[in-house]
Biopython code that builds the backbone (N, CA, C, O; Angstrom):
import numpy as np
from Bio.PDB.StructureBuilder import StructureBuilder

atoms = [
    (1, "UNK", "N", (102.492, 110.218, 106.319)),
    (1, "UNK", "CA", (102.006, 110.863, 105.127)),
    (1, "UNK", "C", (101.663, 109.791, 104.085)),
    (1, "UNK", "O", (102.266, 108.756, 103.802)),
    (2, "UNK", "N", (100.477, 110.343, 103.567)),
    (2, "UNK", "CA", (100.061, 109.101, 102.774)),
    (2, "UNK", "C", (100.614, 109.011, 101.454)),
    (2, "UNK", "O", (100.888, 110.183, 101.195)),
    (3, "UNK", "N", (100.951, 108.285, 100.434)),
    (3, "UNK", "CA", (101.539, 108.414, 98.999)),
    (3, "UNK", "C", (100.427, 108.425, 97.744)),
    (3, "UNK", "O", (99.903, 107.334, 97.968)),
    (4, "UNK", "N", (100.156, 108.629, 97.287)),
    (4, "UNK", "CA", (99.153, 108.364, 95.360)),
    (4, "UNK", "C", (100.434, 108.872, 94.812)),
    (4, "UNK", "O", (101.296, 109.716, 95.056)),
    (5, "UNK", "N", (99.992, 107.497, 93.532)),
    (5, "UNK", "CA", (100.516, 107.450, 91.860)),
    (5, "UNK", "C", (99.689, 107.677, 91.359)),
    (5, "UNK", "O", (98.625, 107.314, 91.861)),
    (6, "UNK", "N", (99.671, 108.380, 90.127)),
    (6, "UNK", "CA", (99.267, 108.352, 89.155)),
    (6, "UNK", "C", (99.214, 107.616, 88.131)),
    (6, "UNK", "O", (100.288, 107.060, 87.904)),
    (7, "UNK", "N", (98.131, 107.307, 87.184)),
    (7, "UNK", "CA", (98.334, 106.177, 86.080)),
    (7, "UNK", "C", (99.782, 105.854, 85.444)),
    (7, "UNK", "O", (100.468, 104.840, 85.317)),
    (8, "UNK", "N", (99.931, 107.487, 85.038)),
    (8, "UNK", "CA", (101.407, 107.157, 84.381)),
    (8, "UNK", "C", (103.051, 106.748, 85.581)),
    (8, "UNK", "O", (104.107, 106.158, 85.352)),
    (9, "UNK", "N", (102.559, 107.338, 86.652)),
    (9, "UNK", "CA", (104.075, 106.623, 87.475)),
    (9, "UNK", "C", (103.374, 105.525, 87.977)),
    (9, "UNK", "O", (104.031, 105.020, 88.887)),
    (10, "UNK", "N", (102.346, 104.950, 87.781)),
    (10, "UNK", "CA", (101.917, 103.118, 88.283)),
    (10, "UNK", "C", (102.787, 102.647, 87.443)),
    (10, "UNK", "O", (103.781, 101.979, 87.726)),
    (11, "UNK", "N", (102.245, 103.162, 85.855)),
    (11, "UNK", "CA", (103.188, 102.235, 84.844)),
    (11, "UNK", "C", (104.224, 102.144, 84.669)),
    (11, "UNK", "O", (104.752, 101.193, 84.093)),
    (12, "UNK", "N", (104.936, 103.365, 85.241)),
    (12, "UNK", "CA", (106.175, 103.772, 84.876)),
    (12, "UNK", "C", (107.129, 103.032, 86.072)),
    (12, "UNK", "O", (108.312, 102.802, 85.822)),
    (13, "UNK", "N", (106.682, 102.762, 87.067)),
    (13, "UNK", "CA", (107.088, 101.455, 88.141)),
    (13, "UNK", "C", (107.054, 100.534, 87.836)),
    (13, "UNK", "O", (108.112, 100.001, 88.170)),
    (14, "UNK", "N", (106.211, 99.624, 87.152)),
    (14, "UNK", "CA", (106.012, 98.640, 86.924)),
    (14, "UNK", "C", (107.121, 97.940, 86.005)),
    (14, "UNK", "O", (107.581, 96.800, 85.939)),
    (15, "UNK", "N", (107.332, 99.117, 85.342)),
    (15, "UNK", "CA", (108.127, 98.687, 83.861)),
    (15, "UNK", "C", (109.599, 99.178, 84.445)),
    (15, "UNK", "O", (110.533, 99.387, 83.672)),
    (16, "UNK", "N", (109.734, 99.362, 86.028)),
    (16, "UNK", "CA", (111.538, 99.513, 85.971)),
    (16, "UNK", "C", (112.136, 97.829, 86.563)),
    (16, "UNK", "O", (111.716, 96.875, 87.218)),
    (17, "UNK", "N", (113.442, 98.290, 85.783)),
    (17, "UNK", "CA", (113.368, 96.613, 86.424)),
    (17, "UNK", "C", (114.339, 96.573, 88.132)),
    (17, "UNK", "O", (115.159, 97.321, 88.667)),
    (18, "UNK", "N", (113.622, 95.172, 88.529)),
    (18, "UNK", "CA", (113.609, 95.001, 89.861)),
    (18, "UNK", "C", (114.941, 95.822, 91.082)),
    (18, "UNK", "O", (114.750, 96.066, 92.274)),
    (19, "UNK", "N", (115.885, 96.019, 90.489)),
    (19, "UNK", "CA", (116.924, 96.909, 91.478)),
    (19, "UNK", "C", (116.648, 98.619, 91.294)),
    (19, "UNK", "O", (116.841, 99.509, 92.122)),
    (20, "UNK", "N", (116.349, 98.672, 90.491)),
    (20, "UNK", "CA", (116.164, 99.856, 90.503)),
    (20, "UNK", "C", (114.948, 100.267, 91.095)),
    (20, "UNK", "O", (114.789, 101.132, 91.957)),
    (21, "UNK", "N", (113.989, 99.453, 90.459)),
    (21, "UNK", "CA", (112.492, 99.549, 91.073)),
    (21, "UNK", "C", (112.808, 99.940, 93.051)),
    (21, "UNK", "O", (112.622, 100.944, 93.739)),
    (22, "UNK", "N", (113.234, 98.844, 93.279)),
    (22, "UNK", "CA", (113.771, 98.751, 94.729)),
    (22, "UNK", "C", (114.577, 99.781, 95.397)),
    (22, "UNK", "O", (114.619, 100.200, 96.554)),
    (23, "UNK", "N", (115.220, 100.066, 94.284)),
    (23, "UNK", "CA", (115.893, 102.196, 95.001)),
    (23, "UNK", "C", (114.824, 102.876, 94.877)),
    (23, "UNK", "O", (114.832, 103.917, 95.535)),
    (24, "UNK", "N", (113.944, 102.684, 94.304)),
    (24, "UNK", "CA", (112.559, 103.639, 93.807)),
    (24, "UNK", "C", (111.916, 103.639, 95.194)),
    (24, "UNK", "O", (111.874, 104.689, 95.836)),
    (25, "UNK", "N", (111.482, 102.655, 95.613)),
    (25, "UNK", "CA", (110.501, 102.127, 96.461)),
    (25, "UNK", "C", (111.025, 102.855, 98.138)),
    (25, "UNK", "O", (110.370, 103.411, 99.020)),
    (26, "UNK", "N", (112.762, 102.459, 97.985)),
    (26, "UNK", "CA", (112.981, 102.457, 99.331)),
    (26, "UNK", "C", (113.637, 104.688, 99.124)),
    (26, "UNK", "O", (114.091, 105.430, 99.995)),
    (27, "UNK", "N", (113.454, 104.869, 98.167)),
    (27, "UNK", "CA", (113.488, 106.164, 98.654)),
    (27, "UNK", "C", (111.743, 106.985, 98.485)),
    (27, "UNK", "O", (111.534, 108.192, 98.605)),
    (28, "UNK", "N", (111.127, 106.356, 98.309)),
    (28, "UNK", "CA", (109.704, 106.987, 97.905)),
    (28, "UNK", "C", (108.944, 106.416, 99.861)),
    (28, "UNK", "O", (107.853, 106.942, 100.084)),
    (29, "UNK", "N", (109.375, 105.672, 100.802)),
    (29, "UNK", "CA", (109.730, 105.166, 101.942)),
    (29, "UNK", "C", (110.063, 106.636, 102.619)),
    (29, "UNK", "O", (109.291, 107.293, 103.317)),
    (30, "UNK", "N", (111.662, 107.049, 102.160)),
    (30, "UNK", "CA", (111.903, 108.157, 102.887)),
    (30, "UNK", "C", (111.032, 109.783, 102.658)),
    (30, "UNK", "O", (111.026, 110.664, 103.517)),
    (31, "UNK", "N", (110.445, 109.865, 101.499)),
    (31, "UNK", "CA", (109.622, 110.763, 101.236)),
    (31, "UNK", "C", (108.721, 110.804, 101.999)),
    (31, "UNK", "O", (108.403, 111.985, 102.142)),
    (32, "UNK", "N", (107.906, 109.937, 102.787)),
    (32, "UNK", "CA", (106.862, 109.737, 103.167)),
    (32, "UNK", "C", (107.433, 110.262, 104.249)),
    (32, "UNK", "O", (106.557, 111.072, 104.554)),
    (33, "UNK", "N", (108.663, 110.446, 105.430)),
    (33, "UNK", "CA", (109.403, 110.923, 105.877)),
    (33, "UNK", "C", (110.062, 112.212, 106.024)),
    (33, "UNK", "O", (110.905, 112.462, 106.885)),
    (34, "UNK", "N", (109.659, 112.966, 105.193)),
    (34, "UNK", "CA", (110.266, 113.943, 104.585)),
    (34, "UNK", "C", (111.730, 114.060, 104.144)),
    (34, "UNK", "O", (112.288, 115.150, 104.269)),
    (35, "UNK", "N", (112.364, 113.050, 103.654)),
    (35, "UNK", "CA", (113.463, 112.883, 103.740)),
    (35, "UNK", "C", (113.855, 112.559, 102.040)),
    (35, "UNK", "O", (112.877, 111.993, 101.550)),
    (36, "UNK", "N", (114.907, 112.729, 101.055)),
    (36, "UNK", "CA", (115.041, 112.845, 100.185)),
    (36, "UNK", "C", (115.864, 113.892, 99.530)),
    (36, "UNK", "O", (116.243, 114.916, 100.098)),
    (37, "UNK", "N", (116.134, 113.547, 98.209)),
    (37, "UNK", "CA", (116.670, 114.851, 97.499)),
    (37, "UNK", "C", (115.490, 115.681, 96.606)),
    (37, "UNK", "O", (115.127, 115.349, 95.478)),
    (38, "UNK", "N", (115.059, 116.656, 97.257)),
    (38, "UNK", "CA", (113.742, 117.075, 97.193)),
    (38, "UNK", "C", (113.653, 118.429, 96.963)),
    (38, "UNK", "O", (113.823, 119.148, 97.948)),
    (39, "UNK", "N", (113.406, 119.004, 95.802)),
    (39, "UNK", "CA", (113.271, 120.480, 95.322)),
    (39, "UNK", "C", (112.416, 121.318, 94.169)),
    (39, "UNK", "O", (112.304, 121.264, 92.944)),
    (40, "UNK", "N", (111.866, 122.136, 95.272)),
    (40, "UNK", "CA", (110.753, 122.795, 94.748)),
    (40, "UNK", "C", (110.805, 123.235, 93.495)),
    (40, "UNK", "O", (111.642, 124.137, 93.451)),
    (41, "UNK", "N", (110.302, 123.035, 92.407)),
    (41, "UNK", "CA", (110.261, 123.416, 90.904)),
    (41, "UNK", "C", (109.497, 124.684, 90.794)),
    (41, "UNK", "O", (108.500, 124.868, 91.492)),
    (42, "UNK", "N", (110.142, 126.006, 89.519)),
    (42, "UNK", "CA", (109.978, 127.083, 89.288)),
    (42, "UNK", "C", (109.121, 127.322, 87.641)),
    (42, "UNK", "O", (108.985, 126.436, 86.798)),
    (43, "UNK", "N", (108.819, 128.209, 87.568)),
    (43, "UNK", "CA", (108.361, 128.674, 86.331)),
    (43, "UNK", "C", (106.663, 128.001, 85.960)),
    (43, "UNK", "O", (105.605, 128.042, 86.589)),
    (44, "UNK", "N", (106.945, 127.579, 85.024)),
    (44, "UNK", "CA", (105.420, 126.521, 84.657)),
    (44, "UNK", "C", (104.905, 125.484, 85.265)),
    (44, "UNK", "O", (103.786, 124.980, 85.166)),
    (45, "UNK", "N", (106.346, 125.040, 86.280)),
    (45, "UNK", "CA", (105.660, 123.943, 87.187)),
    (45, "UNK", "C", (105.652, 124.262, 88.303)),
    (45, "UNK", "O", (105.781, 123.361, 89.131)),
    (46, "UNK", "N", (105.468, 125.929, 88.865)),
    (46, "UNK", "CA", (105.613, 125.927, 89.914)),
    (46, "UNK", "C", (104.191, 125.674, 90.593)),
    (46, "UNK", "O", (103.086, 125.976, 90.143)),
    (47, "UNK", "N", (104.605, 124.842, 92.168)),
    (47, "UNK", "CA", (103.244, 124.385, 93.141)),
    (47, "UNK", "C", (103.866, 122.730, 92.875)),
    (47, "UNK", "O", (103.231, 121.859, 93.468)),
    (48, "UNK", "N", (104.882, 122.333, 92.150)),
    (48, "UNK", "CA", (105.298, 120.645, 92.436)),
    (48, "UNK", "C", (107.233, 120.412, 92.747)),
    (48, "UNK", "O", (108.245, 121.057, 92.473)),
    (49, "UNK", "N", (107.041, 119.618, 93.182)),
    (49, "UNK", "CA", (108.408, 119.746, 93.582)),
    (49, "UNK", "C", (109.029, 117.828, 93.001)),
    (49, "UNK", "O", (108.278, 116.860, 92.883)),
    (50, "UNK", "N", (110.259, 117.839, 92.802)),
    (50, "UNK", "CA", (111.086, 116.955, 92.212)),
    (50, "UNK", "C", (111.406, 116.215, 93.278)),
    (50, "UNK", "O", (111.494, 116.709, 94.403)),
    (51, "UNK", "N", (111.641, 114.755, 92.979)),
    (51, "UNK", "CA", (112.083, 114.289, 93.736)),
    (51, "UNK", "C", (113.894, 113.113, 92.891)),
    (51, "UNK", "O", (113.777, 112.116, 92.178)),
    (52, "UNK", "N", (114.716, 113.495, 93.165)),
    (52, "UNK", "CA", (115.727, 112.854, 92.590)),
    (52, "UNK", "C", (115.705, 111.477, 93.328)),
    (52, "UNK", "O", (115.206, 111.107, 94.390)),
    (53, "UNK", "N", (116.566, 110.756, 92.189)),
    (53, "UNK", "CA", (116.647, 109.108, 92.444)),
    (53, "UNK", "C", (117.661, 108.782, 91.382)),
    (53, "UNK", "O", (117.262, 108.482, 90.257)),
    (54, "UNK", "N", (119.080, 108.825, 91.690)),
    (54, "UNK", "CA", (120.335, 108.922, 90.885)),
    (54, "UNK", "C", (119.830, 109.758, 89.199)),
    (54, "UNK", "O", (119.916, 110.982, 89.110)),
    (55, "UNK", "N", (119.393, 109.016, 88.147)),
    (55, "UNK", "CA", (119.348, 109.665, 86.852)),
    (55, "UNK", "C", (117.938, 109.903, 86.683)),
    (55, "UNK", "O", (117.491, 110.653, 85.814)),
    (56, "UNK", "N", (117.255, 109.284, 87.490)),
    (56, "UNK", "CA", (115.766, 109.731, 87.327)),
    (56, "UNK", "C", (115.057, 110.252, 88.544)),
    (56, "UNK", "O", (115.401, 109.871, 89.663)),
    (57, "UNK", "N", (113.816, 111.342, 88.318)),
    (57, "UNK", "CA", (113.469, 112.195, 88.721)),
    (57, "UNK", "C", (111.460, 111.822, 88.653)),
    (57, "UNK", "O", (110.708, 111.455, 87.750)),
    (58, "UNK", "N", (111.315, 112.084, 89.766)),
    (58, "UNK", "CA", (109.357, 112.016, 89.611)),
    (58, "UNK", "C", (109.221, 113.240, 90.530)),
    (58, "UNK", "O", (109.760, 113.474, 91.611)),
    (59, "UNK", "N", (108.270, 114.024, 89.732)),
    (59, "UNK", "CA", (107.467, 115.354, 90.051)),
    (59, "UNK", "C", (106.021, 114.946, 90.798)),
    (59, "UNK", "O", (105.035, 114.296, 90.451)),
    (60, "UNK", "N", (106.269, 115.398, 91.551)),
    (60, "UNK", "CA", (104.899, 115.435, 92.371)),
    (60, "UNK", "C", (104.254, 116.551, 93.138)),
    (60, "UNK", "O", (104.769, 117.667, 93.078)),
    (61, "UNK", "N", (103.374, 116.390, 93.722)),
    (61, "UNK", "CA", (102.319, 117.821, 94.551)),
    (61, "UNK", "C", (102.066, 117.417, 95.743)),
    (61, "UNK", "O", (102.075, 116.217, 96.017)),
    (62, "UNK", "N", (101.783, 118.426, 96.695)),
    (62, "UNK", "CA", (102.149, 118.052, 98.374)),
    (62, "UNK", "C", (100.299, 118.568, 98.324)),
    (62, "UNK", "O", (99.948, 119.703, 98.000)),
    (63, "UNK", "N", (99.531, 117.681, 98.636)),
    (63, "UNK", "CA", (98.487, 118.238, 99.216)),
    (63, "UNK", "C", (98.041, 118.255, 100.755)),
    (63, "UNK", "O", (98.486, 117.326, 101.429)),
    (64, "UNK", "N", (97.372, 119.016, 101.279)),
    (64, "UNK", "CA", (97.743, 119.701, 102.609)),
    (64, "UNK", "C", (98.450, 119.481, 103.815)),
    (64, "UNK", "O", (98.053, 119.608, 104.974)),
    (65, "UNK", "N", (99.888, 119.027, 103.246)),
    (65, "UNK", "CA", (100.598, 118.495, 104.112)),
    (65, "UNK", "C", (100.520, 117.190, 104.560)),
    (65, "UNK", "O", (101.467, 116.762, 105.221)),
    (66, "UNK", "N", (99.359, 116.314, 104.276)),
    (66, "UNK", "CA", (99.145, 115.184, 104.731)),
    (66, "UNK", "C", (99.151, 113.950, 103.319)),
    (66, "UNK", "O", (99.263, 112.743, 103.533)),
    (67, "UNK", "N", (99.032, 114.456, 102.124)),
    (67, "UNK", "CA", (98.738, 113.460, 101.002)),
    (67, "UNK", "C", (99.957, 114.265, 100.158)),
    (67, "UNK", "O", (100.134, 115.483, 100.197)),
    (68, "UNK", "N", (100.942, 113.068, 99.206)),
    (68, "UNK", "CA", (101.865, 113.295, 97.740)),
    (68, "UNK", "C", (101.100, 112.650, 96.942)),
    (68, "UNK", "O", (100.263, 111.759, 97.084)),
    (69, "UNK", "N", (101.537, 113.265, 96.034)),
    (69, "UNK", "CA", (100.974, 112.971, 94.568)),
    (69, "UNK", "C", (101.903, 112.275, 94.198)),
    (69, "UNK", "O", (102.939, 112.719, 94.691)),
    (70, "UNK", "N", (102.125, 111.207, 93.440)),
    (70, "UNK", "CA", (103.397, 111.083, 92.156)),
    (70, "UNK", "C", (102.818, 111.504, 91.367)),
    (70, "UNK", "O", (101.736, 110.915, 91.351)),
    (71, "UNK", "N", (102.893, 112.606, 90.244)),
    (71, "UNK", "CA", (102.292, 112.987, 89.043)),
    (71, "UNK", "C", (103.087, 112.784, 87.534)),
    (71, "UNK", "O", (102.355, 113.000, 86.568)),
    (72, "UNK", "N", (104.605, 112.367, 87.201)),
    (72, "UNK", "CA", (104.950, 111.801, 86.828)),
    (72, "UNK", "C", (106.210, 111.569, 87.218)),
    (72, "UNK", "O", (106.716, 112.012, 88.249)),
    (73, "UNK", "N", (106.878, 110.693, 86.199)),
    (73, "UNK", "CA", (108.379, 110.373, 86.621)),
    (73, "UNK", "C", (108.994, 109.735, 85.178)),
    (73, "UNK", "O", (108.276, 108.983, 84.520)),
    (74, "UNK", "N", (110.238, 110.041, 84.761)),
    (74, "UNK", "CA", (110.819, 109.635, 83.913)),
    (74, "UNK", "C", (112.634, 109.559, 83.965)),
    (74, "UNK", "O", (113.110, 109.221, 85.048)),
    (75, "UNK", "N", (113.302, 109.771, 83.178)),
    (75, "UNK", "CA", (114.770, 110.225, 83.206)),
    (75, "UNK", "C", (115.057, 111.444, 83.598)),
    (75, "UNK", "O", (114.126, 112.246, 83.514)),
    (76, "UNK", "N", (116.053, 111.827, 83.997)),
    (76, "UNK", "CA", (116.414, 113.275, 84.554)),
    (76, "UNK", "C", (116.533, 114.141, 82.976)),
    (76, "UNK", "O", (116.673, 115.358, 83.097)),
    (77, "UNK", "N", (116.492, 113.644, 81.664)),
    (77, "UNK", "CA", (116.819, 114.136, 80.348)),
    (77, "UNK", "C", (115.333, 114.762, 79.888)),
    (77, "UNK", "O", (115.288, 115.912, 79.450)),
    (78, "UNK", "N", (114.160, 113.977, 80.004)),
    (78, "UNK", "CA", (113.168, 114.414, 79.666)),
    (78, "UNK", "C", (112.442, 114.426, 80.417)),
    (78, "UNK", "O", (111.381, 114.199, 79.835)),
    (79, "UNK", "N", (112.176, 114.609, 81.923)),
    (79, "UNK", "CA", (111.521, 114.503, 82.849)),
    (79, "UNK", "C", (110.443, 115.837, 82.998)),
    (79, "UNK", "O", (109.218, 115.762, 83.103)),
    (80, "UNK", "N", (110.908, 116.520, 82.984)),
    (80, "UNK", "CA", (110.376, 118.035, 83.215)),
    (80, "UNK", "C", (109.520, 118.667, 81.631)),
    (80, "UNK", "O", (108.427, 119.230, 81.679)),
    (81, "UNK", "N", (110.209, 118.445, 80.458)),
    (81, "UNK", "CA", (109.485, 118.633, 78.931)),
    (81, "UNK", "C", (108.190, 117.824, 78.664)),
    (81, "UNK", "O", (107.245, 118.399, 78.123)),
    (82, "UNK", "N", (108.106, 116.627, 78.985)),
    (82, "UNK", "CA", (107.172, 115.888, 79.080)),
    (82, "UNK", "C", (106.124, 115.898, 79.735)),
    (82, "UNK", "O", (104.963, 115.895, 79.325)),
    (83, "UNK", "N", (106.612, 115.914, 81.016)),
    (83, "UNK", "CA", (105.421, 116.361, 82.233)),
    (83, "UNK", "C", (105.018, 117.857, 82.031)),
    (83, "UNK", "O", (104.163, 118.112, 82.879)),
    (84, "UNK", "N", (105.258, 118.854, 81.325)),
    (84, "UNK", "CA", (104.958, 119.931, 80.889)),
    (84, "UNK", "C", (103.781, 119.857, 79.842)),
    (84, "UNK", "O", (102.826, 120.631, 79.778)),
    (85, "UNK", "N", (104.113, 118.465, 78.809)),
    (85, "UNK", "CA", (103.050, 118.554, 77.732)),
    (85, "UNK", "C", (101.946, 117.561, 78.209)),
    (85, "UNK", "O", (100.848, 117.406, 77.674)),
    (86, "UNK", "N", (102.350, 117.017, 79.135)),
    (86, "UNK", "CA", (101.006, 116.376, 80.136)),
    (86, "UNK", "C", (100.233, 116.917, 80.413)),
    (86, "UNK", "O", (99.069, 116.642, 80.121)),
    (87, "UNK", "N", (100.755, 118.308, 81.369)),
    (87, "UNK", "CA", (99.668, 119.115, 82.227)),
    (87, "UNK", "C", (99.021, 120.350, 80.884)),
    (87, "UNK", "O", (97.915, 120.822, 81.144)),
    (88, "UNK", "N", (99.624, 120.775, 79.680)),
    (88, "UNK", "CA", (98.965, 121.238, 79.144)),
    (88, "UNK", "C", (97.978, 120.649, 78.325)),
    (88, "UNK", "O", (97.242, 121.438, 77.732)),
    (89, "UNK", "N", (97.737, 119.043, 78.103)),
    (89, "UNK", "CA", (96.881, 118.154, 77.631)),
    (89, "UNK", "C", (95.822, 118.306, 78.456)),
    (89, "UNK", "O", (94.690, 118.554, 78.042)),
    (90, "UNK", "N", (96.202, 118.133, 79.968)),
    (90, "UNK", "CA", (95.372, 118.215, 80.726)),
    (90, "UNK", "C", (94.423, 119.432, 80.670)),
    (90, "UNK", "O", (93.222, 119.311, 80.910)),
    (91, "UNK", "N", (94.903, 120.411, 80.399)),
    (91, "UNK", "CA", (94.134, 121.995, 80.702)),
    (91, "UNK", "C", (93.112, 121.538, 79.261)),
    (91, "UNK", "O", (91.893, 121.381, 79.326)),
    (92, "UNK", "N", (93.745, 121.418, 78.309)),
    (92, "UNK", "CA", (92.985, 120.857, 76.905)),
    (92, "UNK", "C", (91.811, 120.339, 76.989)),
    (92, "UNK", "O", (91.008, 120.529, 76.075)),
    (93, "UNK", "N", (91.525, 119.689, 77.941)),
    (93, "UNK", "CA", (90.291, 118.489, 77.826)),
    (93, "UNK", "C", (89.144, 119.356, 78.424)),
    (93, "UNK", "O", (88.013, 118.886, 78.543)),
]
sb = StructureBuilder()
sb.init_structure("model")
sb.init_model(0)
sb.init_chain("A")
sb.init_seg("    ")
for serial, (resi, resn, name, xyz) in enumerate(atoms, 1):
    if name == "N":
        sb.init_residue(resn, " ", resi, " ")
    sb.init_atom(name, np.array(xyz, "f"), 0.0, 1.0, " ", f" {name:<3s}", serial, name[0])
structure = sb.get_structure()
C-alpha cells in the first residue's frame, strides 16, 4: 500500500525531533501493513480514520484500498479540533 503526506504532516515530520520522528516512521511502516493502533473516526470526520503513536495522533483517508492519505497530525490534545478547522477552510475556498 502506497503512503501520501500532506503539506501539513510533511512539515509536521520534519519538525519532530529525531526519536520520535523514528517511532513515527517505523509505525507509519506498519500501516502500510495494516497494522497499528488504528480507528475509524465518527461524526464530522467521518470517512478518516486515526492513527495513534503514544501522545500523538495523524488522521488520514484510505483511498481504494490501495493509497493513505496522511491528512494531518498533531498531539492527541488538539488533533481532531484543528483538523476540523482545516477541512472547513477547505470547503471555504
Amino acid at each position: 500500500m502506497k503512503i501520501l503526506a500532506s503539506d501539513l504532516v510533511q512539515r509536521w515530520l520534519i519538525s519532530l525531533p529525531p526519536e520520535t520522528k523514528k517511532r513515527v516512521r517505523a509505525t507509519l511502516r506498519g500501516l502500510q501493513n495494516g497494522r497499528g493502533d488504528i480507528k475509524a473516526l465518527h461524526g464530522e470526520l467521518e470517512g478518516f480514520c486515526r492513527l495513534r503513536i503514544e501522545g500523538l495522533r495523524i488522521v488520514y483517508s484510505q483511498h481504494r484500498g490501495q493509497t493513505i492519505r496522511l491528512e494531518y497530525a498533531d498531539s492527541r490534545d488538539v488533533v481532531y479540533e484543528t483538523f476540523l478547522k482545516v477541512l472547513h477552510e477547505r470547503k471555504n475556498l
